[in-house]
C-alpha positions as CSV (number, residue, x, y, z in Angstrom):
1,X,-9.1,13.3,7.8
2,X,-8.5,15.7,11.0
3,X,-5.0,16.7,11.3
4,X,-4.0,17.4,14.8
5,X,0.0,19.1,15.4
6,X,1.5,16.0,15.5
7,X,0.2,15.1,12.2
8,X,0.9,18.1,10.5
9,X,4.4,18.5,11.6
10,X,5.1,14.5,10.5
11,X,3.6,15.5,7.3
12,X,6.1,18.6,6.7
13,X,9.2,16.7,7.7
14,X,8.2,13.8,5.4
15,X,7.1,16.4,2.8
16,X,10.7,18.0,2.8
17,X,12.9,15.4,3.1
18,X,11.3,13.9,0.7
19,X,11.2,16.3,-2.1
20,X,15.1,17.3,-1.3
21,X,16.0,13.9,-2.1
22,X,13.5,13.7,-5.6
23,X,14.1,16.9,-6.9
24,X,17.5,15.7,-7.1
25,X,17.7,12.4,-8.3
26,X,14.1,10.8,-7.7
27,X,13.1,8.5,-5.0
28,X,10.8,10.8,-2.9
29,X,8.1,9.0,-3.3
30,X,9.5,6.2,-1.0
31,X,9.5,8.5,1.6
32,X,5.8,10.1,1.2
33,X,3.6,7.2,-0.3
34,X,4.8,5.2,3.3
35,X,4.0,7.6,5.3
36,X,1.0,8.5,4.0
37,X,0.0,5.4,4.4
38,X,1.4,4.9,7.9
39,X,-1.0,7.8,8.9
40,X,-3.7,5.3,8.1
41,X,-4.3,6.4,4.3
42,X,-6.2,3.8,2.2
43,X,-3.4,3.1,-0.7
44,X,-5.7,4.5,-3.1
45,X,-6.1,7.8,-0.9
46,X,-2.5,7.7,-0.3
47,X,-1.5,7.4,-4.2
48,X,-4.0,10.5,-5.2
49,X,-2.9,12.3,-2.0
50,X,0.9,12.1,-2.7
51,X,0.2,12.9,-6.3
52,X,-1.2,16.2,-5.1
53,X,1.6,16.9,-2.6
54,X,4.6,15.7,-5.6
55,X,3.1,17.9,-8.3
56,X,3.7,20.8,-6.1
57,X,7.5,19.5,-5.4
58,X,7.9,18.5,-9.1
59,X,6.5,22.2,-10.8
60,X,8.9,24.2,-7.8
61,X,12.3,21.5,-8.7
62,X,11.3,22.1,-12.8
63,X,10.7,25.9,-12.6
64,X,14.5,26.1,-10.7
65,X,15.7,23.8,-12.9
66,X,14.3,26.1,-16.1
67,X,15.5,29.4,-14.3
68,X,19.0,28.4,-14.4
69,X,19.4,26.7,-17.6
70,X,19.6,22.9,-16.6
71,X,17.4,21.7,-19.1
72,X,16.9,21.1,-23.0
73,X,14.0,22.7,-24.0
74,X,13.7,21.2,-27.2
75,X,13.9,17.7,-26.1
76,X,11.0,18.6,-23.4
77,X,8.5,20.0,-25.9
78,X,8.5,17.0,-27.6
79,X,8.6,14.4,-24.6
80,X,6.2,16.5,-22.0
81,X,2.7,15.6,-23.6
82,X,4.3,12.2,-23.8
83,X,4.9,11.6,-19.9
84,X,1.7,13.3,-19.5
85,X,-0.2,11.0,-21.6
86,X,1.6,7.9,-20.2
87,X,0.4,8.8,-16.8
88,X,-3.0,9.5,-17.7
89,X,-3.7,6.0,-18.7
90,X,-1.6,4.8,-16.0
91,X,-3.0,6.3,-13.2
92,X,-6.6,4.9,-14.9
93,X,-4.9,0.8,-14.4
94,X,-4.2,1.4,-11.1
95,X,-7.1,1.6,-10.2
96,X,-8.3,-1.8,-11.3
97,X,-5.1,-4.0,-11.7
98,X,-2.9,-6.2,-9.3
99,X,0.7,-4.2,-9.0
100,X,2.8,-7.3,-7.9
101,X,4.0,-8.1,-12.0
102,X,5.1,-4.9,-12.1
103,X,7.2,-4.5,-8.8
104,X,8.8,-7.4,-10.0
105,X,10.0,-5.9,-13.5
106,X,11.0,-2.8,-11.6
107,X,13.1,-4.6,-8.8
108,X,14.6,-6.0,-12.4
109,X,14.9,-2.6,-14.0
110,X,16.6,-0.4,-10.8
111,X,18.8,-3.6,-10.5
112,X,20.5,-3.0,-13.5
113,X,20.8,0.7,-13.4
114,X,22.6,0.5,-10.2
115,X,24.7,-2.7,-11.4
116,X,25.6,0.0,-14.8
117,X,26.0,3.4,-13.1
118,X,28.3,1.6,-10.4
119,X,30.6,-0.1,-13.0
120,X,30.9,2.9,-15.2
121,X,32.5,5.3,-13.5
122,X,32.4,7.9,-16.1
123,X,28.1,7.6,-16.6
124,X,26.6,11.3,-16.3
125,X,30.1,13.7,-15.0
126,X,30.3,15.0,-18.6
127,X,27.3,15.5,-21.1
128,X,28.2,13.8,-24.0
129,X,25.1,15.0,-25.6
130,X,25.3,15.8,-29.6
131,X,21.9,16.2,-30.6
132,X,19.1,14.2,-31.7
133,X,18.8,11.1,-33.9
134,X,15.8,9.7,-35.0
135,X,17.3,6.6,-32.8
136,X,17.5,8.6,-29.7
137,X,14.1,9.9,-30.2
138,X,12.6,6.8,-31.4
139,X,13.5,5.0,-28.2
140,X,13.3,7.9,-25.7
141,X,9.4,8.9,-27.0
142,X,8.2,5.3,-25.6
143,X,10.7,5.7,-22.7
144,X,9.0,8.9,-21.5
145,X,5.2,7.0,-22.0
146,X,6.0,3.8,-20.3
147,X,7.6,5.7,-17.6
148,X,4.8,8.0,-17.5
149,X,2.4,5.3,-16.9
150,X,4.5,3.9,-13.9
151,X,4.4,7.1,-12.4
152,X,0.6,7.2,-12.5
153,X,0.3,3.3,-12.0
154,X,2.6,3.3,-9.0
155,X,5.2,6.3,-8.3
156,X,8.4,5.6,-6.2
157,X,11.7,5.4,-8.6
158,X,10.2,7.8,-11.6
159,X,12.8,10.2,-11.3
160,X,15.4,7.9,-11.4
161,X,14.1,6.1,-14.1
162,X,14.0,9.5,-15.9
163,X,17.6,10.7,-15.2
164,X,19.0,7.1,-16.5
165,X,16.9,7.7,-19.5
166,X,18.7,11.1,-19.8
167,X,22.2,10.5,-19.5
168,X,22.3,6.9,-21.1
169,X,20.5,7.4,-24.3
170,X,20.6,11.5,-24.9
171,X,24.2,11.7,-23.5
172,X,23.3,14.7,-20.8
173,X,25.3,14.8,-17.8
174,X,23.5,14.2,-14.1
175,X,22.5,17.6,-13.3
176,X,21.1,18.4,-17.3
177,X,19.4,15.1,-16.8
178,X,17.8,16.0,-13.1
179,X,16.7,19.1,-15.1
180,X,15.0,17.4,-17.7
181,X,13.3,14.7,-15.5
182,X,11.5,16.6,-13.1
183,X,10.1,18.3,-15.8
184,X,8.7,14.8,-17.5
185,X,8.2,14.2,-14.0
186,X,5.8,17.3,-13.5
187,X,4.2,16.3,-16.4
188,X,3.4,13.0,-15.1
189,X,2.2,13.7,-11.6
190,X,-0.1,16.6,-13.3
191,X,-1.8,14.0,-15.1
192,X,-2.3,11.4,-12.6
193,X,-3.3,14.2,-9.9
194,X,-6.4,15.7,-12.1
195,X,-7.4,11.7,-12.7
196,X,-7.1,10.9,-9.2
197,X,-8.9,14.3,-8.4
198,X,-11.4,13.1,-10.7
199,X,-12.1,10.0,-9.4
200,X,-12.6,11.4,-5.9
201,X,-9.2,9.8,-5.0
202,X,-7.3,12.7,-3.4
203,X,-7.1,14.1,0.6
204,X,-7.1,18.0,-0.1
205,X,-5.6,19.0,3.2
206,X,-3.3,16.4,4.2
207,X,-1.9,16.6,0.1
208,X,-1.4,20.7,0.9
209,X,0.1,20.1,4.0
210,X,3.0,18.3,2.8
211,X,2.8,19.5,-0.8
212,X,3.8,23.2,1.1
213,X,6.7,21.4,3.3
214,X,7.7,19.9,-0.5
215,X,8.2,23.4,-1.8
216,X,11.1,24.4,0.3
217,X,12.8,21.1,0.3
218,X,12.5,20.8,-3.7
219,X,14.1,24.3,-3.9
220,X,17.0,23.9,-1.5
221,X,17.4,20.2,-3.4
222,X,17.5,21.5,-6.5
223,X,19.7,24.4,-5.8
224,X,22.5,22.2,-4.3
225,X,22.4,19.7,-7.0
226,X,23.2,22.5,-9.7
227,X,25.6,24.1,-6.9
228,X,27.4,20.9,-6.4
229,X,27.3,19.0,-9.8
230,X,28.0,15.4,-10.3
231,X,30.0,14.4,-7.3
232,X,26.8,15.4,-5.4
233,X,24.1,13.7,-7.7
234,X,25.9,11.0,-8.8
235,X,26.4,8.5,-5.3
236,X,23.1,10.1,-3.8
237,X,21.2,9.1,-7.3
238,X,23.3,5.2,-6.6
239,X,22.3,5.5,-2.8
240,X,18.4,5.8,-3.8
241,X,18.5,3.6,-6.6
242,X,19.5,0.5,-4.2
243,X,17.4,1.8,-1.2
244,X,14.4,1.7,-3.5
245,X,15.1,-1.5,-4.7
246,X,15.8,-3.2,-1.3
247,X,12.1,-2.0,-0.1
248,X,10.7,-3.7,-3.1
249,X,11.9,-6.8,-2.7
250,X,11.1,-6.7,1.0
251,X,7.3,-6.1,0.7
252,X,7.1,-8.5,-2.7
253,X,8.8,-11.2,-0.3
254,X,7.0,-10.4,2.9
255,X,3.8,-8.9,1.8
């Protein structure tokens, strides 16, 4: 694929804005899968491609995250060969299977976060985190796989799917729980990256040009969301929840 200015420059503002928005709360992925595509990117293409541009806004959001603390370390040793794993095989199915079931369950699935985190006003301002039960951990290990796969089956909504994880069944507050799902997240996009790269699946250039322009936005994202806390993360993680859910339905109704 040549890239001309014009090109570039659409895919560095895509790239940013993008990973400002996922490093926070998740959700860049309905920014950059579209426009890859909109460039003319074979879906196929377009998932490998934005794989290789996410991984590099994923490892830049987790490394911030690490360097100042958000995160359990603990919990991720356990959970990041999970995600990891998850993705592998998922990445694999997309490849050969219809995504239009799944769409549906996820229209389902980001329905009801949105419905919960709006009614409970109180879900993620405080951690209510008191360590690990073999209930926590026995629901939050196939969590962390089945989201895993989605993020290498499909993408868009991963982080968000993460952070709910977090704060609902671990008891972590938003910004704890943004730390620990870009991390799961990284581990995710890693996989399905080297299994697109395998499988030939992946635009080298166009993938650097807006993983570089992901860099800069995941750092500035991350760094305000730890700056400004819950009232920040909170309606923005709401905002793309519903956002993500509305362009589902649209392209499962008129697509």
């Amino acid at each position: 694929m040549d890239l001309d200015l014009t090109t570039v420059l659409l895919l560095a503002l895509f790239g940013f804005v993008a990973a400002f928005i996922d490093s926070c709360v998740g959700g860049g992925g309905l920014i950059s899968l579209p426009a890859l595509v909109g460039l003319g990117i074979p879906m196929h293409l377009a998932l490998g491609t934005n794989k290789l541009a996410s991984t590099f806004s994923s490892f830049t959001s987790s490394a911030t995250f690490i360097s100042m603390g958000k995160y359990d370390k603990k919990l991720m040793l356990m959970l990041f060969p999970v995600s990891f794993i998850g993705s592998l095989i998922g990445a694999k199915a997309v490849l050969f299977i219809s995504d239009s079931v799944l769409r549906t369950l996820i229209i389902v699935m980001l329905a009801a976060i949105f419905v919960y985190t709006l009614i409970n006003k109180k879900f993620g301002k405080e951690t209510q985190f008191k360590g690990f039960t073999s209930f926590t951990l026995g629901l939050g290990i196939p969590f962390a796989f089945i989201i895993g796969f989605y993020d290498g089956f499909f993408g868009p909504g991963t982080g968000s799917f993460l952070i709910f994880v977090m704060v609902l069944l671990f008891g972590y507050d938003f910004v704890i729980g943004a730390g620990n799902g870009r991390i799961l997240n990284f581990a995710s996009n890693l996989a399905a990256l080297l299994l697109f790269l395998f499988e030939g699946k992946v635009l080298i250039l166009p993938g650097l040009t807006m993983g570089v322009a992901m860099i800069l936005g995941a750092t500035l994202g991350t760094r305000m969301a730890v700056k400004t806390g819950v009232k920040y993360v909170r309606p923005l993680f709401m905002l793309v929840s519903i956002t993500l859910m509305g362009k589902m339905i649209y392209e499962l109704i008129w697509k």
